[in-house]
C-alpha positions in Angstrom: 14.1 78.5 73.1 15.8 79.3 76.3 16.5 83.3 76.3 20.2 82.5 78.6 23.2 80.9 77.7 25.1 79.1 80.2 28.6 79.9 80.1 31.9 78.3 81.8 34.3 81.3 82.3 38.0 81.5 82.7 41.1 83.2 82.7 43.2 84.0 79.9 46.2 86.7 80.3 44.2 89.9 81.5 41.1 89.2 80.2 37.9 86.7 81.4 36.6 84.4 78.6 33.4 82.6 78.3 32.3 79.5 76.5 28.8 77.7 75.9 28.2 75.2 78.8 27.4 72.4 76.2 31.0 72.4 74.6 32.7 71.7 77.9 33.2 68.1 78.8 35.2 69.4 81.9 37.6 71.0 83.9 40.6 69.2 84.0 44.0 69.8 86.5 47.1 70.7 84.9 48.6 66.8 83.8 51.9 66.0 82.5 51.7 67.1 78.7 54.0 65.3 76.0 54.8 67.3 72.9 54.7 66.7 70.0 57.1 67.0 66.8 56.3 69.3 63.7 53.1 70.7 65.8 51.5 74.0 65.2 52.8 76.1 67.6 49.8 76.2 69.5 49.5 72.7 69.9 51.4 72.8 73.3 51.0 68.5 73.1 49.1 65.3 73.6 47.6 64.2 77.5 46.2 61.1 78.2 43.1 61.1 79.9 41.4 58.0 81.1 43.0 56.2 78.1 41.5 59.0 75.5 44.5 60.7 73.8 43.4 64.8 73.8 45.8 67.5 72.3 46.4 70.5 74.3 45.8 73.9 72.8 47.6 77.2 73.9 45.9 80.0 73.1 48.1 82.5 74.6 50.7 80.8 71.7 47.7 80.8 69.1 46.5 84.3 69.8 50.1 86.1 71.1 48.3 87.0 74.5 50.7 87.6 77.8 50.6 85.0 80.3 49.5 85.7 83.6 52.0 85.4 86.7 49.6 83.0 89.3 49.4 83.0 92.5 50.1 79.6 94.2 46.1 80.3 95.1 45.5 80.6 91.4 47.8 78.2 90.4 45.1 75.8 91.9 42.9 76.9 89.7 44.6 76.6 86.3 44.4 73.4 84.1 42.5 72.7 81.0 39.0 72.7 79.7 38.0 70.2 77.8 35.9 70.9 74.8 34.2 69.0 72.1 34.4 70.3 68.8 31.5 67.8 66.9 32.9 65.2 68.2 36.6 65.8 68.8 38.0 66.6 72.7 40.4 69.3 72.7 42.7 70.7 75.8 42.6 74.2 76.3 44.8 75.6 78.8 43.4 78.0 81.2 45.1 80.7 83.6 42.8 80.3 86.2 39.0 78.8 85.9 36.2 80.9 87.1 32.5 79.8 87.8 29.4 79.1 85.5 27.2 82.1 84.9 23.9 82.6 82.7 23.8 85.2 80.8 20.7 86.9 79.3 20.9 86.8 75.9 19.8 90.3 75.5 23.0 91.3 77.6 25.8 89.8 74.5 26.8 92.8 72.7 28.9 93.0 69.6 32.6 93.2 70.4 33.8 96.2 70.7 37.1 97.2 67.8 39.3 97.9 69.8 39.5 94.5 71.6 42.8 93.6 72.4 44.2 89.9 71.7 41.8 87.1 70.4 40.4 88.8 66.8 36.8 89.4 66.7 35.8 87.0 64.3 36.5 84.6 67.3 34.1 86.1 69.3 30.4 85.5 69.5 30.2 88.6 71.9 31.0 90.3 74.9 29.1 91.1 77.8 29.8 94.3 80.1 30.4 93.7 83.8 32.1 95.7 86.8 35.2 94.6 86.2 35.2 95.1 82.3 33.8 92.7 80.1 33.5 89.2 79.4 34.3 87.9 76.4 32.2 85.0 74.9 34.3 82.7 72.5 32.9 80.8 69.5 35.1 78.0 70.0 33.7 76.6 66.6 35.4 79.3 65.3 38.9 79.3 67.2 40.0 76.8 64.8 39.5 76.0 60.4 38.0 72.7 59.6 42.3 72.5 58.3 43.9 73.2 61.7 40.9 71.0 63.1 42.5 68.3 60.9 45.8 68.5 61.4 45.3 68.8 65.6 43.5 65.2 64.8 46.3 63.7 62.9 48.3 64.8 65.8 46.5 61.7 68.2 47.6 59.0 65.7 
């Protein structure tokens, strides 16, 4: 048993997210998206990648965080990561991607209360750095087995 985790990190309004290595498929540009009628709000739409039909997620919408004004510089760096949820791909749209990290997993602490934005019981934990923390997301958890469903109806 490996004593790191590997983590993708990102932007997200103010803050800088993580997720576990293994649930990204990849990093994706920012495509054409087509919405999609009685959606959760969240659901921004549907893209088409390589012929594989993935609905795009908005967390900003899901958890009411501010969007971030980008750059054109950062505006490069926005898009979607893909993640795989057992077996289903999902879109999730990023501010701005940042780099891979390990992480010792002595370093995750519990979040702290008074977290602002995404609700702790979407968080795995954080992980103190110079410019504030990193947040590591339990993407497992950012959805119910029900909204899981209904986002999968969405691709018929």
């Amino acid at each position: 048993m490996s004593d790191q985790n590997q983590l993708v990190t990102f932007q997200l309004g103010e803050e800088l997210y993580g997720v576990n290595i293994m649930d990204v498929k990849e990093i994706v540009r920012v495509q054409e998206i087509r919405s999609i009628p009685n959606a959760p709000v969240y659901v921004e739409g549907i893209f088409n990648l390589r012929s594989e039909i993935i609905p795009i997620i908005n967390l900003h919408k899901r958890f009411h965080l501010k969007k971030v004004i980008n750059s054109e510089e950062d505006e490069l760096l926005s898009g979607f990561i893909i993640i795989d949820i057992d077996g289903m791909k999902l879109g999730v749209i990023i501010d701005r991607v940042s780099r891979v990290v390990t992480i010792e997993k002595e370093d995750i602490q519990p979040p702290p209360q008074m977290l602002s934005g995404i609700g702790a019981e979407y968080i795995q934990g954080v992980v103190r750095q110079e410019q504030g923390y990193l947040i590591i997301l339990d993407i497992r958890d950012l959805f119910n087995p029900k909204e899981l469903q209904k986002i999968a109806d969405l691709r018929r």
